[in-house]
C-alpha positions as CSV (number, residue, x, y, z in Angstrom):
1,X,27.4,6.2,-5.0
2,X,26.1,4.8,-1.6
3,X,28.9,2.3,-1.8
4,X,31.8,4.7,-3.0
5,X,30.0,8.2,-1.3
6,X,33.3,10.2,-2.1
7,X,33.3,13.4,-2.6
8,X,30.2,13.8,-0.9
9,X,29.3,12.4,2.9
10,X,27.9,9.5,3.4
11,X,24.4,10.2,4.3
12,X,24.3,13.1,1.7
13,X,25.1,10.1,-1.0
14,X,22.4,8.1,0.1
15,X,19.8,10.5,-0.3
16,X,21.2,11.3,-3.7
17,X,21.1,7.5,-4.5
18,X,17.2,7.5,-3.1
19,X,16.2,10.0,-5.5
20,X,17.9,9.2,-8.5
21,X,16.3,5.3,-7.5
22,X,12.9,7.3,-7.4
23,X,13.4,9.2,-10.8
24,X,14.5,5.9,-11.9
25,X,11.5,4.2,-10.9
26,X,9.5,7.1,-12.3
27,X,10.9,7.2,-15.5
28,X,10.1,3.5,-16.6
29,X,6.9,3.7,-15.0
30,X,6.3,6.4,-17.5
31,X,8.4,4.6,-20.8
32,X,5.9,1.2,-19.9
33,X,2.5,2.8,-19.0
34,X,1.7,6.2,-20.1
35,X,4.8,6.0,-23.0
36,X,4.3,9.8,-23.3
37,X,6.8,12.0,-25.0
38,X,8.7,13.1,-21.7
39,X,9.1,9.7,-21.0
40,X,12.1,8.6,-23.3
41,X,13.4,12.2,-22.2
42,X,13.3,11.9,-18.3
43,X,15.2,8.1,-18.7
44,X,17.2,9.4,-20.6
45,X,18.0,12.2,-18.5
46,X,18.3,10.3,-15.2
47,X,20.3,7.2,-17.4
48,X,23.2,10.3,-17.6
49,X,22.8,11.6,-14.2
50,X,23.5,7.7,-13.1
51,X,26.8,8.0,-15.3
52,X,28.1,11.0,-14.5
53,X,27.5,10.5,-10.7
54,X,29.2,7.4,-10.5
55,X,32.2,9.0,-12.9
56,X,32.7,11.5,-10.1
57,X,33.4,9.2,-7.6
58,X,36.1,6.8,-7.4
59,X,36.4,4.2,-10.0
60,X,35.3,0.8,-8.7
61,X,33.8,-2.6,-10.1
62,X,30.7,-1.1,-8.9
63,X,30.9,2.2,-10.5
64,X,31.9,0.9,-13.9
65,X,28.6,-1.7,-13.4
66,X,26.7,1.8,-13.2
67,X,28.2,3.1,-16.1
68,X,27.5,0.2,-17.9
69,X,24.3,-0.5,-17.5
70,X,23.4,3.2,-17.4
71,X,24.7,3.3,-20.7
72,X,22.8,0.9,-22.2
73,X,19.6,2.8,-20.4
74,X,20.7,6.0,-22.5
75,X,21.3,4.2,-25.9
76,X,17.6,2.8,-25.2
77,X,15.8,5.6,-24.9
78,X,17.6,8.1,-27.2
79,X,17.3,5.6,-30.1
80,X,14.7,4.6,-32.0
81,X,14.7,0.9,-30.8
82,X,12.7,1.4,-27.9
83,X,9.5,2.5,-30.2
84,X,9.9,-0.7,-31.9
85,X,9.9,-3.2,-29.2
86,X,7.2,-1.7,-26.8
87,X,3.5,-2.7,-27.7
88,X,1.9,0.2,-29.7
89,X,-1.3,1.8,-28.1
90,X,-4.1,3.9,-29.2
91,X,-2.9,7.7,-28.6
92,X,-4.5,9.4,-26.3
93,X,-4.3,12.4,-24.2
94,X,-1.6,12.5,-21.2
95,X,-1.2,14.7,-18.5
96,X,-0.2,18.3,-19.9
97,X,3.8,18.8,-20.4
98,X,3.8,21.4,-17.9
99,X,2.5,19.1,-14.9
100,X,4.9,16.7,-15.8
101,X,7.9,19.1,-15.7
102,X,6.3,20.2,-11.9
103,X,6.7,17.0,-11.1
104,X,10.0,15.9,-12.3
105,X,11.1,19.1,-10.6
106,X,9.5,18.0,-7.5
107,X,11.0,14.5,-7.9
108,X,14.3,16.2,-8.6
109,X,14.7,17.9,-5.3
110,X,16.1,15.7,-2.9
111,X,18.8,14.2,-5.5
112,X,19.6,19.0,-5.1
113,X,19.5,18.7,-1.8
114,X,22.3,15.7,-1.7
115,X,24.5,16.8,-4.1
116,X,25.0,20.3,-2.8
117,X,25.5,19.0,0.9
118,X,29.1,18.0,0.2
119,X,30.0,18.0,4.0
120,X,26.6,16.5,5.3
121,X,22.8,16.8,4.6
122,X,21.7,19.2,7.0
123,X,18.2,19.1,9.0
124,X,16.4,21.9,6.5
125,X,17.8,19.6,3.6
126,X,16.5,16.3,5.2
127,X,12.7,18.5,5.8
128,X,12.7,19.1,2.0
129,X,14.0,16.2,0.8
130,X,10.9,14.4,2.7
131,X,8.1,17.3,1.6
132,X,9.1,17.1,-1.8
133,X,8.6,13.2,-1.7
134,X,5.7,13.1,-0.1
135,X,4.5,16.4,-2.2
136,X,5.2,14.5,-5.7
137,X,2.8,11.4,-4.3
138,X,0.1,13.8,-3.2
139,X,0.6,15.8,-7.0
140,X,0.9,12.3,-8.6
141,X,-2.6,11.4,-6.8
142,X,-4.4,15.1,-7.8
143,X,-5.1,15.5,-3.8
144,X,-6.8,18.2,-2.2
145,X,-4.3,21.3,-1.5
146,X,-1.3,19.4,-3.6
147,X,-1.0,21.9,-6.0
148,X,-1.2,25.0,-4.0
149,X,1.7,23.2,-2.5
150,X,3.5,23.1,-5.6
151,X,2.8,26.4,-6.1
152,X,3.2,28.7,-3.0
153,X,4.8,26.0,-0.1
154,X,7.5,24.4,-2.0
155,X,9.3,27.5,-3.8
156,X,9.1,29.2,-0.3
157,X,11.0,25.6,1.5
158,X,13.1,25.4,-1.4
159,X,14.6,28.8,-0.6
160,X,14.5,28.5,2.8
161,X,16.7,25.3,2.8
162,X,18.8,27.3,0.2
163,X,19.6,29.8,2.3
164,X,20.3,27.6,5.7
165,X,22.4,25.3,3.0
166,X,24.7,28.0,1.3
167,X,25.6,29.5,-1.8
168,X,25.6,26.2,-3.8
169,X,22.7,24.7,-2.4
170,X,20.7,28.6,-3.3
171,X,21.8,28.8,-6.7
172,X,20.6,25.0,-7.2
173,X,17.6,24.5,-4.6
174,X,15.7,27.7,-5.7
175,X,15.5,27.5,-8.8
176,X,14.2,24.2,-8.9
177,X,11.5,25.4,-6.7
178,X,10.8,28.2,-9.0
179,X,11.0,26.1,-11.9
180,X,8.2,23.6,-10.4
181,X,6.0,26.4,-9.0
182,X,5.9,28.0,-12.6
183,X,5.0,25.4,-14.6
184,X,2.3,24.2,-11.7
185,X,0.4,28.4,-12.2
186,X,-0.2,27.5,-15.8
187,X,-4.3,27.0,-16.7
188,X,-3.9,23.5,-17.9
189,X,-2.0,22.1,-14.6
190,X,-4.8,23.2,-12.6
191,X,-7.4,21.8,-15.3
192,X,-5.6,18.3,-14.6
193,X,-5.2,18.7,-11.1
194,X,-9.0,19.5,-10.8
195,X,-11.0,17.8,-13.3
196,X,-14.3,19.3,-14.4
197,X,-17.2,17.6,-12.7
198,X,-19.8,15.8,-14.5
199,X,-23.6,16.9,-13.0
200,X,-26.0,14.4,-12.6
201,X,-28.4,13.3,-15.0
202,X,-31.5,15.5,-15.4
203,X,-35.1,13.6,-15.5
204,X,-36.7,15.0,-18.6
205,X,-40.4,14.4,-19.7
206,X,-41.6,10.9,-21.7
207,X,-43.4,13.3,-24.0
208,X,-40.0,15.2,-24.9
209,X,-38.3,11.7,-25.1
210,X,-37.2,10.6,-28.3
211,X,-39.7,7.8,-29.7
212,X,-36.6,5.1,-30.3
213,X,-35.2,6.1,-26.8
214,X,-38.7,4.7,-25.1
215,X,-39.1,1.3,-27.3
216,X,-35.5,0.4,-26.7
217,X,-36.4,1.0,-22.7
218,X,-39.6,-1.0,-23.2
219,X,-41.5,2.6,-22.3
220,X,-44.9,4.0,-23.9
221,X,-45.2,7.3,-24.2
222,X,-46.2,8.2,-20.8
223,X,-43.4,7.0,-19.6
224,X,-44.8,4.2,-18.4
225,X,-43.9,0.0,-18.4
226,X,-45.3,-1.3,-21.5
227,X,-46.9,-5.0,-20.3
C-alpha cells in the first residue's frame, strides 16, 4: 500500500502500512511465544486486513505478492496445520482475553487513523497514532499509569481526533477507543496490570519450627548452628 497508496494519500498509507507491520509483528510474536487462543485469531485477522487493503488499491506485481503471501498467512492460522508443526508446551495461564482485546484495540488505532484520512493524515491523527503506540508498549510492559491510560486518556483522544477528523474517522476512531477502554475497566485487566505483591518472609520461632525443617538446615532446636 505504501507503494500503490491509491485511494488514500500517501502519508496516510504509510501509517496504515506501519500499523498493520506492527499488528503483524504482534501477532506472530503471539502464534511463537505465548501461542494463546487469540493468537491464531489476531493473524488471522491482520493476514485479511493485508488482502483486502492491497485488493483496494491498484492491482500491481506488488499487490498480488501481498495477496499471495497473505493468503498463505490466513490458510496457516485458520487451519489446523499450525497446531501440528509448532512445538507443544505445558498450558499455562496467559494474560486475560480482555487485556488482550485492549490491546489489539490499542494496536489497531493508527492503522483507524490512516484509513479514514483519505485526503491526508491530519496533526490530531498523527498525535493518536503515536499515543496509541507508545500507549500499547507502556500496556504491553504493565507500567505505572498505563492502564488508566487505557481507560480514561485514550477513549477521550480517540474522540477528540474523531471529531477534528470527520464523520468517518468518528464512527470508526471512537469506538475503538471505547472498545479498548471497556475491556481495560474489567477486574481481571487490572489484576494483570497490577500483580498482587508477595510480603516478605516472616522470622518465626525455632521452637514452632517443624523438627525436619531444622535438621535439613543443620539447626538444633534453639535455632542454633549444630557443630
Amino acid at each position: 500500500m505504501s507503494i500503490q497508496p491509491r485511494p488514500l494519500a500517501t502519508d496516510a498509507a504509510a501509517l496504515v502500512a506501519i500499523g498493520m507491520m506492527v499488528l503483524a509483528v504482534t501477532a506472530i510474536a503471539g502464534v511463537l511465544l505465548s501461542r494463546g487462543r487469540w493468537s491464531r485469531l489476531a493473524a488471522a485477522g491482520v493476514a485479511g486486513g493485508w488482502i483486502a487493503l492491497a485488493a483496494t488499491g491498484e492491482i500491481t506485481g506488488a499487490s498480488v505478492a501481498v495477496i499471495g503471501i497473505a493468503a498463505v498467512a490466513l490458510g496457516g492460522a485458520a487451519g489446523p496445520w499450525l497446531g501440528r508443526w509448532l512445538r507443544p508446551r505445558p498450558s499455562a495461564d496467559g494474560p486475560p482475553p480482555a487485556a488482550v482485546l485492549a490491546l489489539l484495540a490499542i494496536l489497531a488505532t493508527p492503522v483507524a487513523v490512516g484509513i479514514t484520512s483519505a485526503n491526508g493524515v491530519s496533526p490530531a491523527g498523527w498525535v493518536l497514532a503515536g499515543w496509541s503506540i507508545a500507549l500499547a508498549l507502556a500496556v504491553a510492559r504493565a507500567m505505572p499509569g498505563a492502564l488508566t491510560g487505557v481507560r480514561v486518556v485514550h477513549p477521550l483522544a480517540t474522540i477528540g481526533a474523531g471529531a477534528a477528523g470527520g464523520l468517518a474517522a468518528a464512527a470508526v476512531l471512537a469506538p475503538l477507543g471505547c472498545l479498548a477502554a471497556a475491556a481495560a475497566w474489567r477486574r481481571e485487566v487490572g489484576l494483570a496490570a497490577h500483580p498482587l505483591r508477595v510480603s516478605p518472609p516472616v522470622p518465626i520461632p525455632p521452637e514452632l519450627a517443624p523438627s525436619e525443617v531444622l535438621d535439613a538446615a543443620g539447626l538444633d532446636e534453639g535455632g542454633r548452628r549444630r557443630r
